[in-house]
C-alpha positions as CSV (number, residue, x, y, z in Angstrom):
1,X,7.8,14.6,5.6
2,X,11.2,16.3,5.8
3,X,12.8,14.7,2.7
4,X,12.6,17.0,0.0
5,X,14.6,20.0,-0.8
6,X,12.9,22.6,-3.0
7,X,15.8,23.5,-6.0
8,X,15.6,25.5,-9.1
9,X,17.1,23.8,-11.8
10,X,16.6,26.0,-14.6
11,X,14.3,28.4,-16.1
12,X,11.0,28.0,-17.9
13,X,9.1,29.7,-20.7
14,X,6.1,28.1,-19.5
15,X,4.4,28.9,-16.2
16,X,1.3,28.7,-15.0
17,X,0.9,31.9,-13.5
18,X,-3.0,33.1,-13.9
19,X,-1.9,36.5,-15.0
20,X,0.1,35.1,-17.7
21,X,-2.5,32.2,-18.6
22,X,-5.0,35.0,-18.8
23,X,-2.8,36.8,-21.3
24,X,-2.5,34.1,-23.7
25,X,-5.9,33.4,-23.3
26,X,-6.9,36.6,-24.9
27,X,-6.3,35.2,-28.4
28,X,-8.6,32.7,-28.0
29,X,-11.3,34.7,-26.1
30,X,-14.1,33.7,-28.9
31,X,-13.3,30.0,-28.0
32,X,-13.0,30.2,-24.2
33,X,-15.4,30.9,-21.4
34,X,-15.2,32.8,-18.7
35,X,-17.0,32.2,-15.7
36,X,-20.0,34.5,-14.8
37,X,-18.9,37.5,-12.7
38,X,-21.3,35.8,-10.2
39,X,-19.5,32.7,-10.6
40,X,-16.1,34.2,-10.0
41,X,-17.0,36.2,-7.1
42,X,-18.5,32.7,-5.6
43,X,-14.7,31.3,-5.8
44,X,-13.1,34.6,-5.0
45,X,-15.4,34.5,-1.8
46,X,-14.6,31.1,-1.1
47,X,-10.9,31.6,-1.2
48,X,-11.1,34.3,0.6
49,X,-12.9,33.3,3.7
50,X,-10.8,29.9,3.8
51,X,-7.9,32.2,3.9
52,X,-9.6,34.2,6.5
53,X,-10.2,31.5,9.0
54,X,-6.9,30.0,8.5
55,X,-5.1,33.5,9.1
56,X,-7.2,33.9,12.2
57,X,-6.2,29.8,13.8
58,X,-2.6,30.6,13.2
59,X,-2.7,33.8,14.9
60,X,-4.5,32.2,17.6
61,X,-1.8,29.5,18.3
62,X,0.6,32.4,19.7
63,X,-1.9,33.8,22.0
64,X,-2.5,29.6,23.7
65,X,-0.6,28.5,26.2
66,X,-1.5,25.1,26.4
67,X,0.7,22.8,24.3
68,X,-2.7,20.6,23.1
69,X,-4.8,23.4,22.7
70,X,-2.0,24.9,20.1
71,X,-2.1,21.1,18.1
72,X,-5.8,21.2,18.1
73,X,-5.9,25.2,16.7
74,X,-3.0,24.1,14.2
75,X,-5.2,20.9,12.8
76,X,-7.5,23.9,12.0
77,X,-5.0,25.8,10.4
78,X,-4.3,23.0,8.2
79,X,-7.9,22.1,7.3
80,X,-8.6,25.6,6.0
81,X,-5.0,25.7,3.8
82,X,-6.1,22.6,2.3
83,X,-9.5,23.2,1.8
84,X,-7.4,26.2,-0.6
85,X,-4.9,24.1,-1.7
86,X,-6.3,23.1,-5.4
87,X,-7.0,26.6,-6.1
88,X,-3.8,28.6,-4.1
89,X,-1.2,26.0,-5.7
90,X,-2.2,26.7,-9.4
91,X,-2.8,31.0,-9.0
92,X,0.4,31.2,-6.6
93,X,2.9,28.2,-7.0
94,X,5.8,29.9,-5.4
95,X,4.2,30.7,-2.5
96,X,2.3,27.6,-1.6
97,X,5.6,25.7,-2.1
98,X,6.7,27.7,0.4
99,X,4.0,27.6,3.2
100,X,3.6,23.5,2.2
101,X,7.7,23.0,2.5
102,X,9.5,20.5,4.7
103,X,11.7,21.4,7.3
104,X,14.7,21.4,5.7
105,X,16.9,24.0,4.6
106,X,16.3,25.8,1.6
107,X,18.7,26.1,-1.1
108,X,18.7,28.2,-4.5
109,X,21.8,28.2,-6.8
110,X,21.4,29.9,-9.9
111,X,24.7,30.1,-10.6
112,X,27.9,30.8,-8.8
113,X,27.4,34.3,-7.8
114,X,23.8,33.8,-6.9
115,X,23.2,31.2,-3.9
116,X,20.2,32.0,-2.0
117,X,20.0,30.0,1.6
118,X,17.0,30.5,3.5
119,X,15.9,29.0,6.7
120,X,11.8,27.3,5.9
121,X,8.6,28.5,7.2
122,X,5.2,27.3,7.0
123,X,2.4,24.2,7.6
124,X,5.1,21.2,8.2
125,X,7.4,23.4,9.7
126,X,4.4,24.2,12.7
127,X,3.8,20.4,12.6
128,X,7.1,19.7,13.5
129,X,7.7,21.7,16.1
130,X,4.5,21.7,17.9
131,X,5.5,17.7,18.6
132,X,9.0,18.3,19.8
133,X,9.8,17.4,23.4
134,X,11.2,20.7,24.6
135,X,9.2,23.5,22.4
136,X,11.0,26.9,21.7
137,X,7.8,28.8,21.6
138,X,10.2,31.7,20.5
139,X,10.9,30.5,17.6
140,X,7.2,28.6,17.1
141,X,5.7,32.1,17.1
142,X,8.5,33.3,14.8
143,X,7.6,30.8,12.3
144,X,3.7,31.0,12.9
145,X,4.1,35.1,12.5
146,X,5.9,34.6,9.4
147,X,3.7,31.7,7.9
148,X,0.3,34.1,9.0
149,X,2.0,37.3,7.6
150,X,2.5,35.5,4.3
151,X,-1.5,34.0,4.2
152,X,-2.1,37.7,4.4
153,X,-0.2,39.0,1.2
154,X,-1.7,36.4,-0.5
155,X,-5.0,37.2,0.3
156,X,-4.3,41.5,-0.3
157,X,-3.5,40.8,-3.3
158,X,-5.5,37.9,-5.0
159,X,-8.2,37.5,-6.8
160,X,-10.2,34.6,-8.8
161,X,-10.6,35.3,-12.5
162,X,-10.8,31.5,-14.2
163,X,-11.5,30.7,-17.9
164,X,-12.6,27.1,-18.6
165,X,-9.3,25.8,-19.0
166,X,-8.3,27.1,-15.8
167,X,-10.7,24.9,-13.7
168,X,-10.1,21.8,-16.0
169,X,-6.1,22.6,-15.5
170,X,-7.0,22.9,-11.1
171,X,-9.5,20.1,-11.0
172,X,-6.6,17.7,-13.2
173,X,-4.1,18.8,-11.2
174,X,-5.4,18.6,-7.5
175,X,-6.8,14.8,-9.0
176,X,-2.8,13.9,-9.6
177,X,-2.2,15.6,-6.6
178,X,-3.7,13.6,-4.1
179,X,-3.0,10.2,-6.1
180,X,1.0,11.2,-6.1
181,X,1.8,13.3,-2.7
182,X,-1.4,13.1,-0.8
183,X,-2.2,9.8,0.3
184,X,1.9,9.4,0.8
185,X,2.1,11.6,3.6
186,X,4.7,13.7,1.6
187,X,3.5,16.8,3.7
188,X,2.1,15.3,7.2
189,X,5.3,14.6,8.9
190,X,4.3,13.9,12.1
191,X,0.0,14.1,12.3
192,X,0.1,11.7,9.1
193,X,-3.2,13.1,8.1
194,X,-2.8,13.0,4.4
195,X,-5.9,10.7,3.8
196,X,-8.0,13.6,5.6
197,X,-6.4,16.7,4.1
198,X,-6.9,14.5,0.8
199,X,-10.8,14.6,1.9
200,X,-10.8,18.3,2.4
201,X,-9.2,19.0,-1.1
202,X,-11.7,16.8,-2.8
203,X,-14.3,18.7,-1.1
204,X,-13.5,22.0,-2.7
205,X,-13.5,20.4,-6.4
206,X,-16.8,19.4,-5.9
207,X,-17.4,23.1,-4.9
208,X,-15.5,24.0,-8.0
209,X,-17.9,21.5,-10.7
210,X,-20.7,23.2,-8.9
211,X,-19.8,26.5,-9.3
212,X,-19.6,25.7,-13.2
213,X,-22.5,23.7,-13.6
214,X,-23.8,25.9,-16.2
215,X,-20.9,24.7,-18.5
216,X,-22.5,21.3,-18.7
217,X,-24.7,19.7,-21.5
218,X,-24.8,16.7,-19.7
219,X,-26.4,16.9,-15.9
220,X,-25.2,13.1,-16.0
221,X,-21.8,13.9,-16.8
222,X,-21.8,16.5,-13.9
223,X,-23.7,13.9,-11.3
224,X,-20.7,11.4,-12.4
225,X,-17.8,13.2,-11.3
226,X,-19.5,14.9,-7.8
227,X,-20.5,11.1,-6.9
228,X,-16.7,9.7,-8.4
229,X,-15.3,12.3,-5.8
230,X,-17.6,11.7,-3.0
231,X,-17.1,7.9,-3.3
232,X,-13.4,8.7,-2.9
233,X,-13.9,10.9,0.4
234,X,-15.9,8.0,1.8
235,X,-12.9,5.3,1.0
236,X,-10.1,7.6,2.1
237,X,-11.8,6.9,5.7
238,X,-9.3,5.0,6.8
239,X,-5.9,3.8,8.2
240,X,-3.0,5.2,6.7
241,X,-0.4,2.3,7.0
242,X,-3.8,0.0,6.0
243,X,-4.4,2.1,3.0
244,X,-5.1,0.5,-0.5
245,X,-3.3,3.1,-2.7
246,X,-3.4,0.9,-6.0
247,X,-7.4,0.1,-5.8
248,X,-7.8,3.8,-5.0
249,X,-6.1,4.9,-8.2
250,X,-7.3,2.1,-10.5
251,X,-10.9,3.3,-8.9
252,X,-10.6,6.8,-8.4
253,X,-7.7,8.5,-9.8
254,X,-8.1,7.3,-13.4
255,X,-12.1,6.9,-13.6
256,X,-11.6,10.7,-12.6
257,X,-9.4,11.6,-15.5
258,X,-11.6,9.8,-17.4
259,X,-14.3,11.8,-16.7
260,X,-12.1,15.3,-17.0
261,X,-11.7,14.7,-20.4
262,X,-15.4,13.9,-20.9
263,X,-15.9,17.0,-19.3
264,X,-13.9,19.0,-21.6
265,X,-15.2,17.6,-25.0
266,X,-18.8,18.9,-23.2
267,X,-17.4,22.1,-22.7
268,X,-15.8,22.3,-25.6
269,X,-12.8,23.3,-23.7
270,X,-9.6,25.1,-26.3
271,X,-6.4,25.1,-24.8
272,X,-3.7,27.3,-25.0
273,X,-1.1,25.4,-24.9
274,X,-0.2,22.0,-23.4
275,X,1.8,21.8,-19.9
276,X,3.7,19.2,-18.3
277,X,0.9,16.7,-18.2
278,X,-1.4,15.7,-21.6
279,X,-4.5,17.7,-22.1
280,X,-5.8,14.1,-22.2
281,X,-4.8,12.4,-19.9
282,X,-7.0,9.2,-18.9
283,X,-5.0,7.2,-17.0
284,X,-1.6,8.3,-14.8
285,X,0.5,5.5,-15.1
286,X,-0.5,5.5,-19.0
287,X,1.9,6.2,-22.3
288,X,0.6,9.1,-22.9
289,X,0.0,10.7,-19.7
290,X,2.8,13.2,-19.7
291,X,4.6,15.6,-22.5
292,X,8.0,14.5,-22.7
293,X,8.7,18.0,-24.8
294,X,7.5,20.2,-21.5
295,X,10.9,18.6,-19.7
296,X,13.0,20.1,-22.3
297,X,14.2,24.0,-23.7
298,X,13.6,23.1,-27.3
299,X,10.1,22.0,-27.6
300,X,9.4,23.7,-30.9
301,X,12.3,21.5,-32.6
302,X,9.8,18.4,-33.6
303,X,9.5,18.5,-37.3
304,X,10.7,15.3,-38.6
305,X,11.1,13.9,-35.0
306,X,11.0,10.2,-36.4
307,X,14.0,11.1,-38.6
308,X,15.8,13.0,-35.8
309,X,15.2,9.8,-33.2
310,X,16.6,7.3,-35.8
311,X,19.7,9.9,-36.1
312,X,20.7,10.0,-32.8
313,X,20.1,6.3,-32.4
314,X,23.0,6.2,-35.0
315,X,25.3,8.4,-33.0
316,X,24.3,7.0,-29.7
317,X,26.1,4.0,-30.7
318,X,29.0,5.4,-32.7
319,X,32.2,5.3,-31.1
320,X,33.5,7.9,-33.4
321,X,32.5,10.4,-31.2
322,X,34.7,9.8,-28.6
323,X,38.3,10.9,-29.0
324,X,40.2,7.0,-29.6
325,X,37.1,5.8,-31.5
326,X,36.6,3.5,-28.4
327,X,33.9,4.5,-27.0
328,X,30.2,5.4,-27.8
329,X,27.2,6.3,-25.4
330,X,26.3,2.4,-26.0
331,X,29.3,1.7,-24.1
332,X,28.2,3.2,-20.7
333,X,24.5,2.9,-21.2
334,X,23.6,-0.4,-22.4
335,X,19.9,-1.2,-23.8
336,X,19.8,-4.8,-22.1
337,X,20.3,-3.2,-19.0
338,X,18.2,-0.6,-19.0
339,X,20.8,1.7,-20.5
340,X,23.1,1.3,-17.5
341,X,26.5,-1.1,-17.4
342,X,26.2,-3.2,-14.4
343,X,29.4,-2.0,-13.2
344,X,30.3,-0.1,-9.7
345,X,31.8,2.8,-11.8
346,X,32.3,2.8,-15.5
347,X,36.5,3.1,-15.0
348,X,39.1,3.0,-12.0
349,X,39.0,6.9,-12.4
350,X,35.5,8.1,-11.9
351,X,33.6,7.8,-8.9
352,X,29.9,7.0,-9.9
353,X,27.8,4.6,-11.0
354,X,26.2,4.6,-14.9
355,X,22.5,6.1,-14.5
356,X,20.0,4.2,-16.4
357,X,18.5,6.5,-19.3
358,X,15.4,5.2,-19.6
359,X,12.9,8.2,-18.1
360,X,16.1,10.2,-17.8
361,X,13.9,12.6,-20.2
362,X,10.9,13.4,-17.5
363,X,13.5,15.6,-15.2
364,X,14.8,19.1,-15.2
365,X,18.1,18.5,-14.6
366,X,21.2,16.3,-15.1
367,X,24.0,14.1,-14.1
368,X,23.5,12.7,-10.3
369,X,24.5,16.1,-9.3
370,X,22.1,18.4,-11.1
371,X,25.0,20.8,-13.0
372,X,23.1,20.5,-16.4
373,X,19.6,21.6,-17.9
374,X,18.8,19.4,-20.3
375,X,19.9,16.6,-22.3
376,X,21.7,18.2,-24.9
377,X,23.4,20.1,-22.4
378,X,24.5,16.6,-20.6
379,X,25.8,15.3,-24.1
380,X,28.6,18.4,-23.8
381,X,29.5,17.0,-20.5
382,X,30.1,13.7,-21.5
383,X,32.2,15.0,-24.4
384,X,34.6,17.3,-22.3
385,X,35.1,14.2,-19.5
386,X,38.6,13.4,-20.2
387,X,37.5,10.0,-18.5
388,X,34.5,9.7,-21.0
389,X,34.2,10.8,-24.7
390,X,37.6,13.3,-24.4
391,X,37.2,14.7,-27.5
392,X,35.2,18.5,-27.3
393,X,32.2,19.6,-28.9
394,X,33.9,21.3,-32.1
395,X,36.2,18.0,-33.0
396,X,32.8,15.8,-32.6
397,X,31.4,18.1,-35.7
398,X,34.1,17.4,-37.6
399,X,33.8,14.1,-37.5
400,X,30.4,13.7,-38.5
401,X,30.4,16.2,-41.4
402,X,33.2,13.6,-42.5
403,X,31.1,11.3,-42.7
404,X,28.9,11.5,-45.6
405,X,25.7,9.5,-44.8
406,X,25.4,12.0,-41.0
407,X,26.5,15.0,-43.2
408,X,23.2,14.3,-46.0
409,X,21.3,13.5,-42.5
410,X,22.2,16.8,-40.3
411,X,20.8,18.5,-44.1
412,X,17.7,17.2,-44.7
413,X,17.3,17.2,-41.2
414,X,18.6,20.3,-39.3
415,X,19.4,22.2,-43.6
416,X,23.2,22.0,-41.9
417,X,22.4,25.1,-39.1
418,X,23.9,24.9,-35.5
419,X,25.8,21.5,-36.5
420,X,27.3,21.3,-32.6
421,X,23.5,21.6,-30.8
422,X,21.7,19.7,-33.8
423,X,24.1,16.9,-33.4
424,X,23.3,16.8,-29.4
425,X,19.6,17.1,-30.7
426,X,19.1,14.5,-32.4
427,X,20.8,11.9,-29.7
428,X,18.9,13.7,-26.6
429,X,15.4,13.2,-29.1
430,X,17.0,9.3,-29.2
431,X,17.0,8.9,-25.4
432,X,13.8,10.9,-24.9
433,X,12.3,7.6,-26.6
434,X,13.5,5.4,-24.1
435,X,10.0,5.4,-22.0
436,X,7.8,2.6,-23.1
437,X,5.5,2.8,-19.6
438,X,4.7,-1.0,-20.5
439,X,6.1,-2.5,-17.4
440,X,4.1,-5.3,-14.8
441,X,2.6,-3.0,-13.3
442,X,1.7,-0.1,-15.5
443,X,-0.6,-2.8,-17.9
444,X,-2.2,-4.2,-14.5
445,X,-2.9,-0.3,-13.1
446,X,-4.4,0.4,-16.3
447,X,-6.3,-2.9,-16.5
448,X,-4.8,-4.4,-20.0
449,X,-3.6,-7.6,-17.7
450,X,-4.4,-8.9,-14.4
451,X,-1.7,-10.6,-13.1
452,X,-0.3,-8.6,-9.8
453,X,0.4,-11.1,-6.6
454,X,-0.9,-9.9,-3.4
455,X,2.5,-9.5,-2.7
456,X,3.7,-6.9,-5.3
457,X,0.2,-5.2,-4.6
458,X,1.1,-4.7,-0.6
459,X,4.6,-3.8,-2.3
460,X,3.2,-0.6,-4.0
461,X,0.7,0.6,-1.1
462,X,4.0,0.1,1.5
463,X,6.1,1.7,-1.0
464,X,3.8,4.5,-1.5
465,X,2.5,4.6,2.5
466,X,4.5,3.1,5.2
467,X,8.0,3.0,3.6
468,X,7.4,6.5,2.4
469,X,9.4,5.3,-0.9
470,X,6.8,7.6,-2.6
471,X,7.6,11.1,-0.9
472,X,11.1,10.9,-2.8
473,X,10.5,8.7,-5.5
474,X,6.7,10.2,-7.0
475,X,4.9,8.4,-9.3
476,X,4.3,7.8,-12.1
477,X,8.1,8.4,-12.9
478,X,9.2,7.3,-9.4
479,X,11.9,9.5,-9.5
480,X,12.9,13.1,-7.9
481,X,10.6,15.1,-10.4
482,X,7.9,16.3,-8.6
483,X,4.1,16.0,-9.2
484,X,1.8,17.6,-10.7
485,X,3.5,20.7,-11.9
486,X,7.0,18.5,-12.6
487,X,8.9,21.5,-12.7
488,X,11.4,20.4,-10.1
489,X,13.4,17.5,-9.6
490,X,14.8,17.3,-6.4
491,X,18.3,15.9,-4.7
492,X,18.8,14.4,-1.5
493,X,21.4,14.0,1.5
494,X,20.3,10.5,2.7
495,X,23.7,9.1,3.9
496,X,25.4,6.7,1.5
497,X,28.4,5.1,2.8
498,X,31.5,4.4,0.9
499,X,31.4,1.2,1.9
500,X,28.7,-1.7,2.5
501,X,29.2,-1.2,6.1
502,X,27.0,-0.9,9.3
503,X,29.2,-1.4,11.8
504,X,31.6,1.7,11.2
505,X,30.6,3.4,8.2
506,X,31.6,6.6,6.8
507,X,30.1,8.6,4.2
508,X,31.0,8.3,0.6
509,X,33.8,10.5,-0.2
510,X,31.9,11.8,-3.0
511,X,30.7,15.4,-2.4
512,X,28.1,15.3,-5.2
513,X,26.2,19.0,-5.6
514,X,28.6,20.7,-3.4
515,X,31.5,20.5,-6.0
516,X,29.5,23.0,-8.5
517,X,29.3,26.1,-6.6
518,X,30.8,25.1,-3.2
519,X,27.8,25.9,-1.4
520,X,28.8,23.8,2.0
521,X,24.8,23.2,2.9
522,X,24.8,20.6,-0.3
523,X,27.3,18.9,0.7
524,X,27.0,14.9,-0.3
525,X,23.4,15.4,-2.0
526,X,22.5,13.6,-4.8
527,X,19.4,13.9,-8.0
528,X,16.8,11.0,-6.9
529,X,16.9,8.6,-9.8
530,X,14.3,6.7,-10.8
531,X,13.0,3.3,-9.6
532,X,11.8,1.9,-13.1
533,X,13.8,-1.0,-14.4
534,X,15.5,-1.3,-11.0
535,X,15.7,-4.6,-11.2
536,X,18.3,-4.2,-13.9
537,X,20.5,-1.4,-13.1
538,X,22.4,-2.6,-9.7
539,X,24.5,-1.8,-8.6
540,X,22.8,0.8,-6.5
541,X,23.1,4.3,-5.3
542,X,25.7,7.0,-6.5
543,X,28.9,4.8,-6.2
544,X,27.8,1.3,-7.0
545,X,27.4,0.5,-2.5
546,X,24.9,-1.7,-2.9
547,X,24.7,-4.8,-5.0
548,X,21.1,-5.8,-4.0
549,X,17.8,-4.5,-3.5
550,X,17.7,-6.2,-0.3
551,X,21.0,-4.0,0.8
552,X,19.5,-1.0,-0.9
553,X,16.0,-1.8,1.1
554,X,17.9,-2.5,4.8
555,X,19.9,0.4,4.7
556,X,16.3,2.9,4.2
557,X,15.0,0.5,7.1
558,X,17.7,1.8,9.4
559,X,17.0,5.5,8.7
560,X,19.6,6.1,6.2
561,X,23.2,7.2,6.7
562,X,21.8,8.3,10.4
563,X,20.6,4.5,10.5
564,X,24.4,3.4,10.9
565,X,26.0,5.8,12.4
566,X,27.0,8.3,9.9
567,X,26.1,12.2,11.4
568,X,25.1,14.9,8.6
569,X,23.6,17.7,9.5
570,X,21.9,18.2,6.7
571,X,20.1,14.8,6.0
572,X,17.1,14.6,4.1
573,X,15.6,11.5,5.0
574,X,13.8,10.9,8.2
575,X,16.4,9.6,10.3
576,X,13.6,6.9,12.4
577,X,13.8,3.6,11.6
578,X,11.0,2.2,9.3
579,X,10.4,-0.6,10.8
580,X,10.0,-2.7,8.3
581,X,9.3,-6.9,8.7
582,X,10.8,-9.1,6.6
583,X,8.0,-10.0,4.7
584,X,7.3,-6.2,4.3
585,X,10.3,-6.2,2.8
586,X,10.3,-8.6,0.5
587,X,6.7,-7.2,-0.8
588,X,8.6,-4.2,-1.6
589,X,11.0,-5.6,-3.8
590,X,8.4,-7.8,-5.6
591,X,6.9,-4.3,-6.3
592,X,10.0,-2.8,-7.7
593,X,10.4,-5.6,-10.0
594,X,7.1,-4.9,-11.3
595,X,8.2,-1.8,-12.7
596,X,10.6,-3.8,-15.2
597,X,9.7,-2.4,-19.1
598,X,9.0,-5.0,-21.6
599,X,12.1,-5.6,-24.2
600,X,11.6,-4.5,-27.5
């Protein structure tokens, strides 16, 4: 998969760094349980010999000669990284981002002064180039050095200490895992083995409810979850383009959760805090399965939330806040379509289309070119635009303190502190509302209704397999914001034209990311937006292009930009052909419809 480009968007106060989980666990050390020393040493073993063997295969391909040989020693490779991959992704995030990361260029801007550009390494990196026609085994044994070299920090310097929480947190996580980037072939660009690296992972939680089998009350709750995951090695025997993703989750992905929280209440697990997805989750496409306060700086400002939401509803619509009284966020984001306009561009003078806000909340950044943090940041933005709002930040306060039912509000609400931010608050706690997860498909996924054709069904399993829809747009959000840590949300060169054109295109004037910090390697890329409510927010891509879903669909089925003729070096997207039939096609669509929210 070589459409995805690792960014930092912003920073966090919440990581999930084991040293720093381990810290905060120390207040709760009466509450928590460690592992037996025994116990720990049996991961810390584990961990370490898997890294061991996967250090020596990679070393090994330099030393072969024969091109096959090096593929077979490389599928090796891969087996034992992903036999780690549950436990090295939640102890070292950084690092097995890195060694997992497509091969793309990798891009870093923290601000204008601080642009990082660095060529990737690592597992799809190998994979690529081992399949190439002409291979520069210079450079393959470059990359391979660098990839082994970096195994081996890793293991100098690790070692396994896990509380409870710890293996529930791994166990959750690898569970999302395989249901949102490992059956999609997000990182098997070119063996497409996801469904047996998926095997391997769930192999190693097994080992991990084993390990802690002296946590259980219940042997049956224990026997339930090794038998859930073994069920699920035995059904991901099989094609990849043939795949039944939806059954798979409905059957496997959520039963699991299920169980996870079972498990906990037997443990009597206490957590620390709460990251990106619920403590509780039961079901991934389900209301509740994510915390829409981990997306944003200001989690701690919830007291009187209700009040706060019903607030910036008011402002949301008031076109007092724009600088001729003409406009209001209403205006550009409209609820009937899905908080979009169903216009090309909003006015002759800007140059993109109105994003719909609904999910807009479950990202890390904002606009369609990433420049802000968070949604109060993205309300200033709006309010500078001399094509928006035109009316700054310090006139917008002034205007609500005037008026006497938002001044009595912003006081018993916010006690009149930090007027400006409160103000951009209580709207951004409006619009993180807008995520109702009631659509089609999420009440047949979670079993309330049964009413999916066969059609939208092959829609999601294409979408999320041979259309590889999924490795841009993850579920359950179906945007850019990546799974299961959601602590990046990604942007993408795939090639929009400025015209509907596939005879002589040329790419859309529009320079997106690159006009923040002038970093040339960004250069036309874009935030991936969401595919909820799709159905309602043509038209489509950046600049309005597309005014169907069949245009939007045909121009991915060429390869993109690359598809019809327009060259940038930097593309995201895989520039084959998807080959795609017509009725494929139209199962798709059905699909994307599916994911239409239920008016209030």
């Amino acid at each position: 998969m070589n459409n995805i480009l690792f960014i930092k968007a912003k920073a966090y106060t919440l990581g999930i760094c084991l040293l720093l989980l381990t810290v905060l666990a120390c207040k709760k050390e009466m509450k928590t349980k460690t592992l037996k020393i025994s116990k720990d040493k049996e991961v810390d073993v584990f961990y370490q010999q898997e890294l061991k063997l996967c250090i020596e295969a990679l070393d090994s391909i330099i030393k072969l000669s024969n091109q096959n040989n090096k593929i077979e020693v490389y599928k090796r490779a891969r087996k034992h990284f992903k036999t780690i991959e549950p436990i090295l992704a939640f102890v070292d995030r950084n690092n097995y981002k890195s060694l997992n990361a497509p091969n793309i260029l990798q891009v870093q801007e923290e601000d204008a002064t601080d642009i990082k550009i660095g060529s990737p390494f690592g597992f799809q990196v190998i994979e690529e180039m081992l399949h190439e026609d002409e291979v520069d085994h210079v450079e393959l044994n470059n990359i391979v050095s660098k990839t082994s070299s970096r195994l081996k920090l890793i293991k100098e310097n690790s070692s396994i200490h896990f509380k409870d929480y710890h293996v529930i947190w791994v166990i959750r996580n690898q569970i999302i895992r395989i249901a949102t980037t490992g059956i999609t072939g997000f990182d098997s660009p070119v063996l497409s083995q996801s469904l047996l690296e998926s095997k391997y992972t769930y192999k190693t939680l097994i080992k991990l409810i084993e390990v802690c089998q002296d946590y259980f009350t219940s042997n049956g709750l224990k026997k339930e979850i090794v038998v859930s995951f073994q069920d699920a090695i035995k059904t991901l025997d099989g094609d990849f383009n043939d795949f039944d993703r939806y059954t798979f989750i409905k059957n496997y992905t959520d039963h699991q959760l299920k169980l996870l929280v079972k498990i906990q209440k037997d443990w009597a697990v206490n957590f620390p805090f709460e990251m990106a997805v619920s403590n509780n989750i039961t079901s991934l496409f389900g209301k509740e399965a994510l915390n829409v306060y981990f997306f944003t700086d200001f989690k701690s400002d919830t007291t009187k939330i209700k009040e706060k939401e019903h607030f910036g509803k008011l402002l949301f619509n008031d076109k007092m806040l724009s600088k001729d009284n003409n406009l209001a966020c209403a205006s550009c984001h409209i609820k009937e379509l899905a908080f979009t306009d169903g216009r090309k561009t909003f006015s002759n003078k800007q140059t993109r289309n109105s994003p719909t806000l609904t999910y807009a909340a479950y990202q890390q950044s904002f606009f369609m070119d990433a420049r802000t943090g968070s949604l109060e940041g993205q309300i200033v933005g709006v309010a500078n635009n001399h094509d928006e709002f035109n009316l700054p930040m310090d006139s917008i306060v002034n205007r609500v303190l005037k008026a006497p039912v938002y001044k009595r509000l912003l006081d018993s609400l916010y006690g009149l502190k930090r007027v400006d931010f409160n103000i951009r608050h209580a709207i951004a706690s409006y619009i993180r509302t807008l995520n109702s997860f009631d659509s089609k498909f999420d009440r047949n996924i979670n079993g309330v209704e049964n009413t999916l054709t066969n059609s939208e069904k092959k829609g999601f399993n294409l979408f999320m397999g041979k259309a590889v829809c999924a490795t841009c747009h993850f579920p359950p959000l179906f945007n850019g914001t990546v799974p299961p840590d959601f602590k990046d949300t990604e942007l993408e060169l795939i090639g929009v034209p400025e015209e509907n054109d596939t005879i002589n295109a040329m790419v859309s004037s529009d320079f997106g990311r690159y006009n923040i910090f002038k970093t040339k390697e960004r250069k036309h890329f874009f935030k991936t937006p969401t595919v909820r409510n799709i159905e309602k927010t043509s038209p489509y891509m950046h600049n309005g292009v597309y005014n169907t879903l069949d245009e939007v669909v045909d121009f991915y089925n060429r390869g993109g930009g690359q598809g019809i003729g327009i060259h940038e070096e930097y593309q995201t997207l895989p520039f084959d052909e998807l080959n795609l039939s017509d009725q494929e096609i139209k199962d798709i669509i059905a699909f994307m419809k599916t994911l239409t929210d239920v008016p209030e």
